[in-house]
C-alpha positions as CSV (number, residue, x, y, z in Angstrom):
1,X,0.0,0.0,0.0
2,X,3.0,2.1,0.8
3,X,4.3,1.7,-2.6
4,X,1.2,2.7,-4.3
5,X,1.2,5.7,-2.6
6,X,4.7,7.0,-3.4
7,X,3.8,5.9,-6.8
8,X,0.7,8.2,-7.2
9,X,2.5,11.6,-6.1
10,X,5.7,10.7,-7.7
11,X,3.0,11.1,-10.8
12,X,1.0,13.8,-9.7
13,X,4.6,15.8,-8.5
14,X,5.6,15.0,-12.9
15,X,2.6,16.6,-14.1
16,X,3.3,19.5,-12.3
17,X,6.4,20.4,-12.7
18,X,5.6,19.9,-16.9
19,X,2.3,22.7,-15.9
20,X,4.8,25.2,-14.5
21,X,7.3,24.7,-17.1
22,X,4.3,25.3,-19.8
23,X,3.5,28.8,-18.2
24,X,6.2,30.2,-16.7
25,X,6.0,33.4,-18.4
26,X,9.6,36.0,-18.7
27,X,10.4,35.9,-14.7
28,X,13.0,33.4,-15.7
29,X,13.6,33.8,-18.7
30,X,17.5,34.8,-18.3
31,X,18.0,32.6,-14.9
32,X,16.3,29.4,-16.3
33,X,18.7,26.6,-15.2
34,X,19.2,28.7,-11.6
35,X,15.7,28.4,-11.1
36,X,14.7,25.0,-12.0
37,X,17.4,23.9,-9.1
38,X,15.7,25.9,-6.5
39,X,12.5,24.9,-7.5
40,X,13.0,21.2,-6.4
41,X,11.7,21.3,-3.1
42,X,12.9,18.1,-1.2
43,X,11.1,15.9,1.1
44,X,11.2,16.5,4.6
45,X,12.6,14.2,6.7
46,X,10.6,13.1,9.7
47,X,13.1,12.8,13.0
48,X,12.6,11.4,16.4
49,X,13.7,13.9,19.1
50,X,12.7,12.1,22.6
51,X,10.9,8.6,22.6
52,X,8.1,9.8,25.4
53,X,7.5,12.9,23.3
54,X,5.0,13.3,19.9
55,X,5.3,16.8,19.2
56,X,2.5,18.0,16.6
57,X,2.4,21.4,14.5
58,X,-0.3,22.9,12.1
59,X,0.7,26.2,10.1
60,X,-2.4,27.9,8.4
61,X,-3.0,30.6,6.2
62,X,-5.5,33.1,4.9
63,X,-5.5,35.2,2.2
64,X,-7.9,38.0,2.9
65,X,-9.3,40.8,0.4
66,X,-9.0,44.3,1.3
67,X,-11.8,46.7,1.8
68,X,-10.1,49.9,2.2
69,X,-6.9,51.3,-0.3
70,X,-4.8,54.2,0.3
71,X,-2.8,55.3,-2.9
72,X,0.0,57.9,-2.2
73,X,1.1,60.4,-4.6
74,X,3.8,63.0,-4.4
75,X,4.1,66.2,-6.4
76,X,7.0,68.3,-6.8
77,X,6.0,72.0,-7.7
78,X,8.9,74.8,-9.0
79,X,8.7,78.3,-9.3
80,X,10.2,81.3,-9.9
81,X,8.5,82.7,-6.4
82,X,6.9,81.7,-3.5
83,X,3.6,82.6,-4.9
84,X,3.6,81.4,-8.2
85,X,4.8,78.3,-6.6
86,X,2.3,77.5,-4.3
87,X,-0.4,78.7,-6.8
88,X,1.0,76.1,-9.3
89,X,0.9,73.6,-6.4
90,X,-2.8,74.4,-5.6
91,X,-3.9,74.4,-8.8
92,X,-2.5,71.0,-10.0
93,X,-4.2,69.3,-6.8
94,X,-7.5,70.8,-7.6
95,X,-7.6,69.9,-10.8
96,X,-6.5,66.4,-9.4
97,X,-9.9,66.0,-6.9
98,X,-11.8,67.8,-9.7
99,X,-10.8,64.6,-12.0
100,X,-11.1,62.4,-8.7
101,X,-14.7,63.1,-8.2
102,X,-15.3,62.4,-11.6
103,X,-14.9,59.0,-11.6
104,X,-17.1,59.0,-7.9
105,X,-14.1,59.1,-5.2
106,X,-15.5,60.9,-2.2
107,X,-12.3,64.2,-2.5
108,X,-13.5,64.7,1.4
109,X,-11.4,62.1,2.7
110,X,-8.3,63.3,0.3
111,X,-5.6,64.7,2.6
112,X,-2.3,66.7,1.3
113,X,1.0,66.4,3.9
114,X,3.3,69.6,3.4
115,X,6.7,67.9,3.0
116,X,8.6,70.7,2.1
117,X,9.5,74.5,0.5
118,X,13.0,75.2,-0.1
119,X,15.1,77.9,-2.1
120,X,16.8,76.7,-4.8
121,X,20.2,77.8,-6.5
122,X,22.4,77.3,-9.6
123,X,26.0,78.9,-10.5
124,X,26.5,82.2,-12.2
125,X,30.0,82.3,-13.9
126,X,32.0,85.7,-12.9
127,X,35.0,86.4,-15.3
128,X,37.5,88.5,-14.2
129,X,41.1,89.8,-15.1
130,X,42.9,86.5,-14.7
131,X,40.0,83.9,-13.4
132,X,36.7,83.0,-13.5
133,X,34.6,82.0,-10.2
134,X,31.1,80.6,-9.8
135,X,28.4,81.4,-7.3
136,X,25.6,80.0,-6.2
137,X,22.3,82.7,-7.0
138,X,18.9,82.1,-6.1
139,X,16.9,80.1,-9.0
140,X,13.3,80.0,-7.4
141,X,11.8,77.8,-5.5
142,X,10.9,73.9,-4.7
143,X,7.9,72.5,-3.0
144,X,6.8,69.0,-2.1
145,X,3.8,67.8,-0.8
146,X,2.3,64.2,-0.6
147,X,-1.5,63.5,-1.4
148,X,-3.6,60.4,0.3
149,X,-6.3,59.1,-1.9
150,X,-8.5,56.4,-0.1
151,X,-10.4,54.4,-2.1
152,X,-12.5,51.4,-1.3
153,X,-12.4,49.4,-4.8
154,X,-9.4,47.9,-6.1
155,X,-10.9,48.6,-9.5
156,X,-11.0,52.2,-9.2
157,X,-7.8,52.7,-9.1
158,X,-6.9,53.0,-13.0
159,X,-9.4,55.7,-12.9
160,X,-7.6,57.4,-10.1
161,X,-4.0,56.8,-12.3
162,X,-5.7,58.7,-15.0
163,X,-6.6,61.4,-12.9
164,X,-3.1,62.2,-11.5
165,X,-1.7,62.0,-14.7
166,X,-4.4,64.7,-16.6
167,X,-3.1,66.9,-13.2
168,X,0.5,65.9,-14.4
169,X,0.8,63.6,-11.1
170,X,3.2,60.9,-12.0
171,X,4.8,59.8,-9.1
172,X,3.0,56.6,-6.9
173,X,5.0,56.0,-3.5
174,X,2.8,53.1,-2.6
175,X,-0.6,51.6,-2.2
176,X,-1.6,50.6,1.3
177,X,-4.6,47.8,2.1
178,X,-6.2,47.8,5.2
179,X,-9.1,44.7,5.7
180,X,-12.5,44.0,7.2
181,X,-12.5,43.5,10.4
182,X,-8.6,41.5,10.8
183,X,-9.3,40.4,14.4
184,X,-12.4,38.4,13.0
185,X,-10.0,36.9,9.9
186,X,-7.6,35.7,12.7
187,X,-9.9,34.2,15.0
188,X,-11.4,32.0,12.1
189,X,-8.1,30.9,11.0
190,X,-7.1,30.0,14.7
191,X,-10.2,28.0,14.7
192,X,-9.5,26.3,11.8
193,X,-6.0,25.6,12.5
194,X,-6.8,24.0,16.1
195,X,-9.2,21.8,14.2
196,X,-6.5,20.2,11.6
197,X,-4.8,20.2,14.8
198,X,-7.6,17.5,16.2
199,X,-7.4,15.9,13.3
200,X,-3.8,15.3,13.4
201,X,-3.6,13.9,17.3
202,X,-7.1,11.9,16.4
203,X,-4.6,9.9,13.3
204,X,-2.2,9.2,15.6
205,X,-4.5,7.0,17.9
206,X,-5.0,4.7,14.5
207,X,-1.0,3.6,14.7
208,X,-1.4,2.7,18.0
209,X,-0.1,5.9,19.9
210,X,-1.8,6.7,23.2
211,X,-1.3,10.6,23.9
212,X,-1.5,12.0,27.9
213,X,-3.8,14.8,27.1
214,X,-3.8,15.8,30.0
215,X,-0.1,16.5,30.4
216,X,0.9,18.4,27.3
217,X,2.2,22.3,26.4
218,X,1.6,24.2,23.4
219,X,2.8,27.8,21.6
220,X,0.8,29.3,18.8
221,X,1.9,32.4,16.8
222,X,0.2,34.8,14.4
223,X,2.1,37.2,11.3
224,X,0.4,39.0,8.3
225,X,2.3,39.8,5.3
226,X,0.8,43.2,3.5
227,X,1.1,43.5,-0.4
228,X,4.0,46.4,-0.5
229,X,6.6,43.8,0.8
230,X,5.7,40.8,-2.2
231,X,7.1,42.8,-4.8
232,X,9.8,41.9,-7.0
233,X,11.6,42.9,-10.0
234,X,13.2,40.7,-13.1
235,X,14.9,41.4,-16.4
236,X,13.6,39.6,-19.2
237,X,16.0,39.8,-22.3
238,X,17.4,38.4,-25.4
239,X,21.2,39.5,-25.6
240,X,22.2,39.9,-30.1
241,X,24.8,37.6,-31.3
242,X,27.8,39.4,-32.5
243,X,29.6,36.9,-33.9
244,X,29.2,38.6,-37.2
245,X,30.6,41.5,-36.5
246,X,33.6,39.7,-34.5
247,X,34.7,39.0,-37.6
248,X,35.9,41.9,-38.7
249,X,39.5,43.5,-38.1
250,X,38.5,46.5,-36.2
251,X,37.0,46.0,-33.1
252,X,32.9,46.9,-32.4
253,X,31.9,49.7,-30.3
254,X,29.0,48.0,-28.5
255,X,26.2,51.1,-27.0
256,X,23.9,49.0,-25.0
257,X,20.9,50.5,-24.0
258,X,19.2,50.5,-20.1
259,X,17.6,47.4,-19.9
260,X,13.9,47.8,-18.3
261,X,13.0,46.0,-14.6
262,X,9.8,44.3,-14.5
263,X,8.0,44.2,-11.4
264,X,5.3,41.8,-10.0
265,X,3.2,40.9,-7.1
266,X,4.2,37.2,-5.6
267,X,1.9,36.1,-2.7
268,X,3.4,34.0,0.0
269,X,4.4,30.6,-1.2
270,X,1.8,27.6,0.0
271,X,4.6,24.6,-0.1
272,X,5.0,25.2,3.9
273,X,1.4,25.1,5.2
274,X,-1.2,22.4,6.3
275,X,-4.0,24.6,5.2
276,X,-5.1,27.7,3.0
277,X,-8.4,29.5,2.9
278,X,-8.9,31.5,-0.1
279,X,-6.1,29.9,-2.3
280,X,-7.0,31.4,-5.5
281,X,-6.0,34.7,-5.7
282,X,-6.2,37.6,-8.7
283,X,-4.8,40.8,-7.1
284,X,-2.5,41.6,-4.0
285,X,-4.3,40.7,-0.7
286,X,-3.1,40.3,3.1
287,X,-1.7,37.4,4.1
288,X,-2.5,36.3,7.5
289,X,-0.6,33.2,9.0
290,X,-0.9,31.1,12.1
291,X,1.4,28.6,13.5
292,X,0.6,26.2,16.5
293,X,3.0,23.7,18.3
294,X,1.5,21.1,21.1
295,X,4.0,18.8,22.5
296,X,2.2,15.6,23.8
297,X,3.8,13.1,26.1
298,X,2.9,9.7,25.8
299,X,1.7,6.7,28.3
300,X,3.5,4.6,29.4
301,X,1.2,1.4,29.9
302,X,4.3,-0.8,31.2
303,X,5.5,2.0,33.7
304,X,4.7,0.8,37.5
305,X,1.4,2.5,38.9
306,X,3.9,3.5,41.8
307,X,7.5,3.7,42.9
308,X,7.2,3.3,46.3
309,X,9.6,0.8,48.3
310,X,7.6,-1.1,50.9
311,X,9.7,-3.0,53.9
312,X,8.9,-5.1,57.2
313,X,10.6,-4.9,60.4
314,X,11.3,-7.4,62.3
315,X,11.0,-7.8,66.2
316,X,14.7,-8.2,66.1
317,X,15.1,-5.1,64.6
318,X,16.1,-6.4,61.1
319,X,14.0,-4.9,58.0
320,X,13.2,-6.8,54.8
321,X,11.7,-5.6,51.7
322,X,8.5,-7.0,50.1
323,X,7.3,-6.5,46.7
324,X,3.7,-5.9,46.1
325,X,2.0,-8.1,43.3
């Protein structure tokens, strides 16, 4: 029966690894062979710590939607004077909520964070009789502010994109996600977890274990994971031949342009958990994990009821031990 077993996932482990190799898109695309060595995840091995001790573990996670976004933008404004600076400033974040409350996002709950409003300065060359100097001269001025933009549907946001950009906004710090009601997401994954963990003390009974669960400790540990912290970036490339060219007698002179980084969102990866609610995901979400650890001790069936020594004294004054049956 043990055979069959390791027969079926040996299978089922093939046709996998021929699924992921049939869309695996450009992330590897230029670190193929580096990639198909990390990706063989080995078995665990299962090792005996202390013969009187079954120690048993159940990691779960959740992947849970948000309900509330908060996109950041910042502006940078110059100017040749503190008022036409700041009235440049004003006027590109009105016309930014003016475009925001176009597309229905409530401009009320929009806040602006002054960041900063600082001189700036260039060199003017002086010539003189025998040298020149620079010095630095007043050019205007620089300010900075940040914008919050909450939102409460993810898609929404190209809508808000296309607003910054019409109030020539173009730079996105970060998105944050906050969720429904988080406490209520852990508690039903706790729950869940502590009943795979039932499940998991109730199979060992079937091969003839016999837990004390009565004498037993535990741990348990909760961690989310947001969205802004699962983001990577890859090159994907194909690299000319110049072998042609080689062949000349005057060396090439190669200009190779910047080579774009892609980015992408990577959700945490299942391989180490014993469950997942909400596996199938199709935008960034919050990550919630749980991890619980009860050490059982077993019983000991063969172990005297009691250690106690039991001995008779003589009138004589000599003592003698007796063994209870």
């Amino acid at each position: 029966m043990k055979r069959i077993s390791f027969l079926l996932i040996f299978c089922s482990s093939i046709g996998l690894n021929n699924s992921n190799a049939q869309n695996e898109g450009n992330i590897n695309y230029n670190n193929h062979q580096t990639f198909q060595k990390s990706n063989r995840v080995a078995a665990s091995n299962a090792v005996i710590i202390n013969n009187n001790e079954v120690t048993v573990e159940v990691n779960g996670l959740m992947n849970i939607m948000a309900d509330n976004y908060v996109a950041v933008f910042n502006i940078i404004q110059v100017g040749e004077t503190t008022e036409s600076t700041n009235l440049l400033m004003n006027t590109r974040i009105s016309l930014f909520k003016q475009e925001l409350r176009k597309v229905g996002i409530d401009t009320t709950e929009t806040k602006v964070d002054m960041i900063s409003f600082v001189p700036r300065y260039d060199y003017q060359a002086e010539s003189k009789l025998f040298s020149k100097s620079y010095n630095e001269i007043p050019q205007g001025f620089e300010m900075q502010k940040n914008i919050y933009v909450r939102f409460r549907y993810s898609w929404k946001f190209e809508d808000i994109i296309t607003a910054a950009a019409t109030a020539e906004i173009y730079d996105l710090v970060k998105v944050d996600y906050f969720a429904p009601n988080i406490q209520k997401s852990l508690d039903s994954l706790r729950t869940e977890c502590l009943q795979e963990l039932k499940t998991k003390v109730k199979s060992y009974e079937l091969i003839g274990f016999k837990l004390d669960t009565l004498k037993k400790v535990m741990t348990d540990n909760f961690s989310t994971v947001y969205p802004e912290t699962r983001y990577f970036s890859y090159q994907a490339f194909s690299r000319p031949s110049l072998n042609a060219v080689k062949k000349k007698s005057t060396p090439p002179n190669v200009n190779e342009i910047t080579k774009p980084n892609s980015k992408y969102y990577s959700q945490v990866d299942y391989d180490q958990y014993d469950l997942v609610i909400n596996p199938i995901i199709t935008e960034p979400v919050i990550q919630a994990s749980y991890s619980v650890v009860v050490k059982y001790f077993l019983k000991d069936d063969d172990k005297q009821k009691t250690n106690s020594n039991y001995y008779i004294i003589a009138p004589n004054g000599d003592m003698k031990q007796i063994f209870p049956k």
